[in-house]
C-alpha positions as CSV (number, residue, x, y, z in Angstrom):
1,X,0.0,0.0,0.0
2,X,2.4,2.9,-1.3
3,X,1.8,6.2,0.4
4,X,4.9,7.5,-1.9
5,X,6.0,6.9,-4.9
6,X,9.7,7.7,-5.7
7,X,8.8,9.4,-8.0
8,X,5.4,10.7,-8.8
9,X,4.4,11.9,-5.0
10,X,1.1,10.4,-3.5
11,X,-0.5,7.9,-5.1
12,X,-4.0,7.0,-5.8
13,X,-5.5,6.6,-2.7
14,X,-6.0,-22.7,-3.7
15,X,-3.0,-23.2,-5.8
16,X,-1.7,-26.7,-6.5
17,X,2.0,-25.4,-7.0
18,X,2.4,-24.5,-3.2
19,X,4.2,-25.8,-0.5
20,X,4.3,-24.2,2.8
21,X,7.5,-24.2,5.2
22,X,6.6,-25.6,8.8
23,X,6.9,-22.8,11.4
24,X,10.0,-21.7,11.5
25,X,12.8,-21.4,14.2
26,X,11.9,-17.9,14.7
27,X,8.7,-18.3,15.3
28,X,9.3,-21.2,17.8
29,X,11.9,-19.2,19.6
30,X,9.6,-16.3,19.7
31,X,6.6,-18.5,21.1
32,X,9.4,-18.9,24.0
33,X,8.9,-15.4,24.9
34,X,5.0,-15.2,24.7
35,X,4.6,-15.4,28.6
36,X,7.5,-13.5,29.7
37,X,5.7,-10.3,31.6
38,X,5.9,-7.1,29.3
39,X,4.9,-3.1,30.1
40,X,1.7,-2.3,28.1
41,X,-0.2,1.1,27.7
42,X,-4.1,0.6,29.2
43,X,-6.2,2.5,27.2
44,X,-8.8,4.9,28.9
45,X,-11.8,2.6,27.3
46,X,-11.8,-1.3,27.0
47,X,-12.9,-0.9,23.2
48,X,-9.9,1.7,21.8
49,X,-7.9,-0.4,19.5
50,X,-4.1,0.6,20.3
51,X,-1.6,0.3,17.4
52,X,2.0,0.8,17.7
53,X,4.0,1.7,14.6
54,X,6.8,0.0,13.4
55,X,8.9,2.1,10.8
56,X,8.3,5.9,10.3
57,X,8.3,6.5,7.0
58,X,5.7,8.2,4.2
59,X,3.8,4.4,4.2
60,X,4.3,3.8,7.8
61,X,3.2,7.3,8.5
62,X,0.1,7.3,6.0
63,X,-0.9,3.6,7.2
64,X,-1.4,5.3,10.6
65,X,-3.2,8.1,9.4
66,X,-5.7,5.6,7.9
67,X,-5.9,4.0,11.0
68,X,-6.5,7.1,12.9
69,X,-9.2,8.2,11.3
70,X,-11.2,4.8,10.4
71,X,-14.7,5.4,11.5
72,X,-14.3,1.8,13.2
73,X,-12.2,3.6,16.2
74,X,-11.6,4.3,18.7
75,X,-8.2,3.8,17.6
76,X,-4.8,5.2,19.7
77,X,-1.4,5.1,18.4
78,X,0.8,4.5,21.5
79,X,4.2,3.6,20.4
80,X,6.5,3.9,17.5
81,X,9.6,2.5,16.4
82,X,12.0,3.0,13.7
83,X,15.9,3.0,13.1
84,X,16.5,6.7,12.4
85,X,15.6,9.3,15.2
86,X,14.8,12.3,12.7
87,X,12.5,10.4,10.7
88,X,10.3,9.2,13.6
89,X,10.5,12.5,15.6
90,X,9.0,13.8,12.1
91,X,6.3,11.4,11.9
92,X,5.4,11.5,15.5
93,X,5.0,15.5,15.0
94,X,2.8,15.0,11.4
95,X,0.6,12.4,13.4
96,X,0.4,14.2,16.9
97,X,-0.6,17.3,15.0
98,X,-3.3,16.2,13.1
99,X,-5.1,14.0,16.0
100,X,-4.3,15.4,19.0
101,X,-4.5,13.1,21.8
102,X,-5.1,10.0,19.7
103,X,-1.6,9.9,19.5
104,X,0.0,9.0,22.6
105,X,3.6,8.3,22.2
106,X,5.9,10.1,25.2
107,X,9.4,9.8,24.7
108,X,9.7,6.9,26.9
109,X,7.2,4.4,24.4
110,X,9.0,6.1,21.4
111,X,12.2,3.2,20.3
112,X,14.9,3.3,18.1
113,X,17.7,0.8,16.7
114,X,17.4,-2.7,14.8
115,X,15.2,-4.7,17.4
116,X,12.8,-1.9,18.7
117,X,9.9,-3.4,17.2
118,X,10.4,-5.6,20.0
119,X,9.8,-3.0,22.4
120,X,7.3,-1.4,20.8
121,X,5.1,-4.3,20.3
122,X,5.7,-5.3,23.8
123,X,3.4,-2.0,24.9
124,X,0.7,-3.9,23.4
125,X,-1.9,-5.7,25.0
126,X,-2.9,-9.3,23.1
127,X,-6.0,-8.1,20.4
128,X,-3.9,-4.5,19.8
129,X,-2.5,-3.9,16.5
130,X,1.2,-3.7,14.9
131,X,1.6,-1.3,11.8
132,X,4.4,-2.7,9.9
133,X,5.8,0.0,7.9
134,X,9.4,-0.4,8.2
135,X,12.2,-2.2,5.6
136,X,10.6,-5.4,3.5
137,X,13.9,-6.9,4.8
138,X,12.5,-7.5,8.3
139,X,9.1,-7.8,7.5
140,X,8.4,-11.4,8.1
141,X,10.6,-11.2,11.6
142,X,8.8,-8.6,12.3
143,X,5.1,-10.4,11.7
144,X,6.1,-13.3,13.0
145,X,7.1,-11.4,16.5
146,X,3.9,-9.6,16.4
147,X,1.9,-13.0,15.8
148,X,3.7,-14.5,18.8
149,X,3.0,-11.8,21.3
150,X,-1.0,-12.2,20.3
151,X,-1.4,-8.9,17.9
152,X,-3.3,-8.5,14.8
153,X,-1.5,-7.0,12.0
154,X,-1.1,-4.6,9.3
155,X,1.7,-5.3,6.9
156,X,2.8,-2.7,4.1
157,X,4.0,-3.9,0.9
158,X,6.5,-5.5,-0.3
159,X,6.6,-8.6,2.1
160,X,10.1,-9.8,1.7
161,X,13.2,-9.0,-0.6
162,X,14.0,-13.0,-1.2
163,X,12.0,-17.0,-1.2
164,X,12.9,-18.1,2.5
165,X,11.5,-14.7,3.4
166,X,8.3,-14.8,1.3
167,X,8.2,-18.3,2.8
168,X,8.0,-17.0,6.5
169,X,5.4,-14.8,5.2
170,X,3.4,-17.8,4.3
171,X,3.9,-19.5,7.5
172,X,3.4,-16.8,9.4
173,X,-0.3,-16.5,8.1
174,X,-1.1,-20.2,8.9
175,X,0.1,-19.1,12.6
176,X,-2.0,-16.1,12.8
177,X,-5.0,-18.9,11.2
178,X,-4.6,-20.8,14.4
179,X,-4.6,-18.3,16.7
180,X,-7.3,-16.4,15.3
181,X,-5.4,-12.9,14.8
182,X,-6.7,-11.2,11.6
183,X,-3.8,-10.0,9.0
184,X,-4.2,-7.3,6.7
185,X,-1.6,-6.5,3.6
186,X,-0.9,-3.4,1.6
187,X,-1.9,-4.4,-1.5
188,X,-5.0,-2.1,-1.5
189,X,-6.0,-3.0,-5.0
190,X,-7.6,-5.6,-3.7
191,X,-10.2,-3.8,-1.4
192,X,-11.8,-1.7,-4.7
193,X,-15.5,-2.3,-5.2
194,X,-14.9,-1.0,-9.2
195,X,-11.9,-4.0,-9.5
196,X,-14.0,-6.0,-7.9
197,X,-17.1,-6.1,-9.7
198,X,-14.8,-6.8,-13.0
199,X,-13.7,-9.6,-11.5
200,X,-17.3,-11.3,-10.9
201,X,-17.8,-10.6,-14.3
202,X,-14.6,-12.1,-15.7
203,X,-15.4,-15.4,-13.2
204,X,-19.1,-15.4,-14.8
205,X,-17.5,-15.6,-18.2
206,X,-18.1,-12.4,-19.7
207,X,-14.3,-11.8,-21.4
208,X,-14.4,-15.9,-22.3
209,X,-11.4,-17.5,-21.5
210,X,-8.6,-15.1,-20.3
211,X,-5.7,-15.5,-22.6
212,X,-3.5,-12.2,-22.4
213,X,-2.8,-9.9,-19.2
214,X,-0.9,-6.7,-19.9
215,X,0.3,-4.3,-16.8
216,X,2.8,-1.2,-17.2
217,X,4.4,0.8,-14.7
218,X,6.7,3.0,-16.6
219,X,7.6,6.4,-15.1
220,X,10.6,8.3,-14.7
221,X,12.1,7.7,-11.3
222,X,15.5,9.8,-10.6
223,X,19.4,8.7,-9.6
224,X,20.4,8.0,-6.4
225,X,23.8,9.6,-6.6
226,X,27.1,9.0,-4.7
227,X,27.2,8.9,-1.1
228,X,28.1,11.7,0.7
229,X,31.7,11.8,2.3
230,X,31.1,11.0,6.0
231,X,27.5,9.5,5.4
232,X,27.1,6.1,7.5
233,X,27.1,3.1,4.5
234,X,24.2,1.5,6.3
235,X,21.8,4.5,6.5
236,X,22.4,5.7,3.3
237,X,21.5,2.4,1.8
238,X,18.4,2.6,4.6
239,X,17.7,6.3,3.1
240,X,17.7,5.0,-0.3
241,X,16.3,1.7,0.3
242,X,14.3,1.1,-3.1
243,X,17.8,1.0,-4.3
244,X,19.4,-2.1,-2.7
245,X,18.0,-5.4,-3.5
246,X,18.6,-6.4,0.4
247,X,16.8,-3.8,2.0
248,X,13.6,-3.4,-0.1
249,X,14.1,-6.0,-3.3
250,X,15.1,-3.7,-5.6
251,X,12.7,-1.0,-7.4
252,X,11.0,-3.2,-9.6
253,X,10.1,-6.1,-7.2
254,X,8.9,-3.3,-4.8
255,X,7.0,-1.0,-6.5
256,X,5.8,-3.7,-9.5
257,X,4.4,-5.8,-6.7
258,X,1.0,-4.2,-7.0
259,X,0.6,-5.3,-11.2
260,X,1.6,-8.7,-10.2
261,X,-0.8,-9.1,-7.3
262,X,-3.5,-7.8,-9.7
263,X,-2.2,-10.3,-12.6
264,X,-2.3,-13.2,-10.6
265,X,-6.0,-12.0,-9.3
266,X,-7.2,-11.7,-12.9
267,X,-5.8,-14.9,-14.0
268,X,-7.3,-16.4,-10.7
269,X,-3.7,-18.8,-10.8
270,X,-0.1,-18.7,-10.2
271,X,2.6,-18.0,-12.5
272,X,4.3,-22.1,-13.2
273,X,7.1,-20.1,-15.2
274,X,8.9,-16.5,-16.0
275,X,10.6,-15.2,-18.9
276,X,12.3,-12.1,-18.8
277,X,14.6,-9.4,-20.2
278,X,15.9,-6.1,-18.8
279,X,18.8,-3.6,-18.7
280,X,20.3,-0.1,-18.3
281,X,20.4,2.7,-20.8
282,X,23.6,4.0,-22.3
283,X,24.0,7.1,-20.2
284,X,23.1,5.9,-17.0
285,X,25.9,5.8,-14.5
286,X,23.7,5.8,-11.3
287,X,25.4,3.8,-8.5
288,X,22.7,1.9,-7.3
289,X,21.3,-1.5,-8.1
290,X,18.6,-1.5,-10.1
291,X,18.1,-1.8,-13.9
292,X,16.0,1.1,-16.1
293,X,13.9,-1.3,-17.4
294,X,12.2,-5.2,-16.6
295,X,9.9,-7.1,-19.3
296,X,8.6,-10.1,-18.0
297,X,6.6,-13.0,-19.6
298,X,4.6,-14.9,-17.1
299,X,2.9,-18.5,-18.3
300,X,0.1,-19.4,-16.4
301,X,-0.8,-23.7,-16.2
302,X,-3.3,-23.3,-19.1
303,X,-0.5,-22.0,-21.1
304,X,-2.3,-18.6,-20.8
305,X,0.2,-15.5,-20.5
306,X,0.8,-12.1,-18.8
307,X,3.5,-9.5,-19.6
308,X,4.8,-6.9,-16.4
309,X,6.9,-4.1,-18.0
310,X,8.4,-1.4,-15.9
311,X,11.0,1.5,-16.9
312,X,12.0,4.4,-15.2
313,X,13.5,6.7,-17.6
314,X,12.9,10.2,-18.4
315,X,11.6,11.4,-21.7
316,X,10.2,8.0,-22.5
317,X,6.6,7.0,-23.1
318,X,5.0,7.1,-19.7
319,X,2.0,4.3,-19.0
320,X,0.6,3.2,-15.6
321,X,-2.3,0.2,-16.8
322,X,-3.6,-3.1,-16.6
323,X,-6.0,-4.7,-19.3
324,X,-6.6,-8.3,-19.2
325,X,-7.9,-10.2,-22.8
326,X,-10.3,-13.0,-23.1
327,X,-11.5,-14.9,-26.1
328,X,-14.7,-12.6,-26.2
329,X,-13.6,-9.2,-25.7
330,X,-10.9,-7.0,-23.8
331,X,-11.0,-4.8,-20.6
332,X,-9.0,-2.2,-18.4
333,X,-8.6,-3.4,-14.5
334,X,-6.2,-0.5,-13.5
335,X,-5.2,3.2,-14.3
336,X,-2.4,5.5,-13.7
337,X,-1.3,4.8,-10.3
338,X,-3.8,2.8,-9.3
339,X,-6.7,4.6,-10.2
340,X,-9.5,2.4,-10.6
341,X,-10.2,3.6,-14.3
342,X,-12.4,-0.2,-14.7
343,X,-14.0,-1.3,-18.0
344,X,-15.0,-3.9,-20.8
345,X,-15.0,-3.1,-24.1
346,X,-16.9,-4.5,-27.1
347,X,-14.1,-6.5,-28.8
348,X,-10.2,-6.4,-28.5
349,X,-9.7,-2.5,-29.0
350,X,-8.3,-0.5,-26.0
351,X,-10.5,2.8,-27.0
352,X,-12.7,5.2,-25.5
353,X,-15.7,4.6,-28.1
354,X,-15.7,1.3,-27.9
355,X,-16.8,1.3,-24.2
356,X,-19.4,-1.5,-23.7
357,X,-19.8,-1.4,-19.2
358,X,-18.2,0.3,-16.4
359,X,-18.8,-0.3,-12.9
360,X,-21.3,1.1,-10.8
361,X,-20.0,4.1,-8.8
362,X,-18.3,3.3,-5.6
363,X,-19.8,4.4,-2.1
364,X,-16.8,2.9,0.0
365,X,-13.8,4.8,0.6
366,X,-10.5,5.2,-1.5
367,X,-8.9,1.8,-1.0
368,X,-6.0,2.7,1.3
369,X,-9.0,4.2,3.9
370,X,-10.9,0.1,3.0
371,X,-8.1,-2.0,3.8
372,X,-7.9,-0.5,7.5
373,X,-11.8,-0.3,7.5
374,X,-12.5,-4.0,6.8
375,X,-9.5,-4.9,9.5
376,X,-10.8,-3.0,11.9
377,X,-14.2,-4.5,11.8
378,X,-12.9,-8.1,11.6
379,X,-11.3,-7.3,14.8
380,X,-14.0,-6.2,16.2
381,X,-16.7,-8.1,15.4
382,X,-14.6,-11.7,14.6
383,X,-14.8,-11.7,11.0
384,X,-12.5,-13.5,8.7
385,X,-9.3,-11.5,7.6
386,X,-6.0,-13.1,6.6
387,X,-4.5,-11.6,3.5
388,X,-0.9,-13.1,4.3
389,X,-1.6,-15.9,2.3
390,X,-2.1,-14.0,-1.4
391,X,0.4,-11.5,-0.6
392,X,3.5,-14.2,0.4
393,X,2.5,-15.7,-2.7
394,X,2.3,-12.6,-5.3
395,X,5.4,-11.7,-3.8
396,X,7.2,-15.7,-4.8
397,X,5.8,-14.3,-8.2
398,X,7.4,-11.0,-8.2
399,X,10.9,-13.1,-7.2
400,X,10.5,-15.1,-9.9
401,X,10.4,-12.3,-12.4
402,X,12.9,-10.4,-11.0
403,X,14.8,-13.2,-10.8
404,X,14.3,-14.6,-14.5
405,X,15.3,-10.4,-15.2
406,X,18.4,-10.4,-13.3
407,X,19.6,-14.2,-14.3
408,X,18.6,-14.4,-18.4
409,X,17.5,-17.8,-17.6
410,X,13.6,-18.9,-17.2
411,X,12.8,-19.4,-13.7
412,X,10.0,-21.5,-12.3
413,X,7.3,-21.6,-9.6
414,X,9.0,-24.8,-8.1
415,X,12.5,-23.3,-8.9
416,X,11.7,-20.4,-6.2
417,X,9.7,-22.6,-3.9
418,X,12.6,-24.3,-3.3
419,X,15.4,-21.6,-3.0
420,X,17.4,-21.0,0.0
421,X,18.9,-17.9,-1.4
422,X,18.9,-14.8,0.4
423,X,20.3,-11.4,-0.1
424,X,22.1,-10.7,3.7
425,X,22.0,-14.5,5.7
426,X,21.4,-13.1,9.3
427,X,19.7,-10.1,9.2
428,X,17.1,-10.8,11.9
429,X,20.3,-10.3,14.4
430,X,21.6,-7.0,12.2
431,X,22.7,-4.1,14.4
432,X,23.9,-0.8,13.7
433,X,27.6,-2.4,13.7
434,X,27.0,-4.6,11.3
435,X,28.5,-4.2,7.6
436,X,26.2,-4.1,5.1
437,X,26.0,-7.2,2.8
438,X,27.1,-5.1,-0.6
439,X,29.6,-2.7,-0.9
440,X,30.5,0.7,-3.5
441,X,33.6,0.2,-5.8
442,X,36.1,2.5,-6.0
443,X,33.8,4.5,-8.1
444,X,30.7,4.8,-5.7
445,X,28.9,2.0,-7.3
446,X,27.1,-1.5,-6.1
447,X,27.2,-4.4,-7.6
448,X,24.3,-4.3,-10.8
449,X,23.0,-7.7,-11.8
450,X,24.6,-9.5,-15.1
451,X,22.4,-11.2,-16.9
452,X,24.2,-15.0,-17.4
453,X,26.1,-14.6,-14.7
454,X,23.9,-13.6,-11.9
455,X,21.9,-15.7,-9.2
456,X,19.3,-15.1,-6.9
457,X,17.4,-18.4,-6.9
């Protein structure tokens, strides 16, 4: 659920090919801790849902806002947490200003470093709820410590950088299954009642049988630069964190997230396979990781397809869009950034006079504000929520592609099940002293991926 873009400012507000890890050792090592005694906050009134905020960010910030202001409160904010003092002082300051004394965070309940989630949670009482806003690096640590201590959870997008991480996101959401603690992701898309309604139609047969999915995300997103002299390397690779493939997943596997959920929703499958090409212009000399542009080829069981592109040059034809193509007819799921510009046209042509249905108006609110709505009120009144399970997956299928990119070799959906690969091997126990996992050159610049002679699966 991105609050920022990069580049563009605010945005727009059973599979047979699965195999789940068993709990891991974090989460059993964590269930250790569950009974240990731990300070909490006591709200004023039994029915004030408190939240404490993990990661201070634009998303982690926004997330809280939506929580804030949900008309399913009472809700408090009583603790925060983040790695980098000036950026939760800031957020506190945003937050405190705009709802007063639903934001009750002294100094004392406000936690910084590596493991301060822990503390943070721990002011919690068992039914509260942990806004996971922080680093997709630590996510599923993160969830899975939240789970253990008895919370209900919001998780922002993305949900891990690597498979063993997407994997813990999986089993976490079994966990929170057993122990009845609801789970909501930031893949917002999925909460619009426009999106929605095309996808009862698709299911009743409307399209025919889907054959082609198309999603773009192409917009100009700027360099990163050198690093300062004197700058720590660890927070500048934190400040710029959509830029190290350890930290975030890279650009394109965090941002691109969202077209992938909504292809694998529209084909109502996972991906078995992933084709893919990718690479850097001419005159780009930015020092970070990431490639300008990503085409992917997804291949569905049925041997139906979907193609993800994403570039982020300037001066380049800009297009933010999903359409999805059945045997009968063609329609539009998704609009420039994530506007929910949903409809079916008469045959295969994408144009405005050839408009056949749109979807009714929408009384709910934008999806951002629905995603902490519907949580809210499953806490509340017991309803079903668990959206670990989709999101742990879409995000094995954004690997994949990623991975297919970076490697020039087609990747699978068993291939990535079964990696052990990750980007920084113990960075649950990271702390401020420890070296990042990748390193500048003696020109400023980290290691770019090399297509025949690079791995990540």
């Amino acid at each position: 659920m991105t609050h920022q873009s990069p580049s563009t400012g605010s945005e727009f507000q059973g599979t047979s090919r699965r195999h789940f890890l068993q709990s891991t050792g974090q989460l059993a090592a964590a269930t250790a801790l569950a009974g240990t005694a731990i300070p909490r906050v006591h709200a004023a009134e039994d029915h004030t849902l408190q939240v404490a905020l993990i990661g201070c960010g634009g998303r982690g910030t926004g997330a809280a806002r939506d929580a804030l202001q949900s008309p399913h409160g009472p809700v408090k904010l009583v603790a925060m947490s983040d790695v980098m003092p000036g950026r939760l002082n800031a957020s506190h300051r945003t937050l405190a200003n705009m709802f007063g004394d639903a934001v009750d965070v002294p100094e004392e309940r406000r936690f910084l470093g590596f493991q301060s989630y822990r503390e943070a949670i721990d002011c919690l009482r068992p039914g509260d709820i942990v806004l996971l806003g922080g680093y997709p690096g630590w996510r599923p640590v993160q969830l899975e410590y939240a789970l253990v201590r008895g919370m209900h959870t919001f998780m922002e997008k993305s949900f891990a950088t690597d498979p063993p991480g997407a994997r813990r996101i999986l089993a976490a959401g079994e966990l929170a299954d057993k122990k009845n603690l609801k789970i909501a992701a930031g893949l917002m898309c999925r909460h619009s009642r426009a999106r929605q309604q095309l996808i009862d139609r698709i299911r009743d047969g409307v399209l025919g049988d889907i054959q082609l999915i198309r999603a773009y995300r192409m917009q100009p997103v700027g360099p990163m630069g050198v690093k300062p002299e004197g700058e720590s390397e660890l927070l500048w690779q934190f400040r710029n964190f959509i830029r190290f493939f350890w930290v975030s997943g890279g650009l394109f596997a965090e941002m691109t997230i969202h077209q992938i959920d909504e292809v694998c929703w529209l084909a109502d499958d996972l991906p078995c396979r992933a084709h893919g090409i990718g690479g850097r212009a001419p005159q780009n000399h930015d020092p970070a990781q990431n490639l300008d542009s990503y085409h992917i080829e997804y291949t569905f069981p049925n041997g139906s397809k979907a193609l993800v592109d994403a570039r982020y040059l300037s001066q380049c034809h800009n297009e933010f869009a999903t359409y999805v193509h059945g045997t009968k007819c063609a329609a539009q799921f998704s609009g420039d950034i994530h506007a929910p510009t949903v409809q079916i046209y008469k045959d295969q042509r994408i144009e405005k006079n050839n408009i056949v249905w749109q979807p009714e108006p929408d009384p709910a609110p934008i999806p951002y504000q629905a995603t902490w709505d519907l949580l809210l009120d499953a806490i509340r009144n017991d309803r079903p929520m668990n959206e670990a399970r989709h999101a742990g997956l879409s995000n094995l299928a954004d690997i994949m592609g990623r991975a297919a990119v970076h490697s020039g070799q087609i990747t699978t959906w068993e291939q990535t099940m079964a990696s052990e690969f990750e980007w920084c091997p113990g960075l649950d126990e990271m702390t401020e002293d420890t070296p990042p996992p990748v390193q500048a050159d003696e020109h400023g610049r980290y290691p770019v991926p090399n297509p025949g002679f690079w791995t990540e699966l």
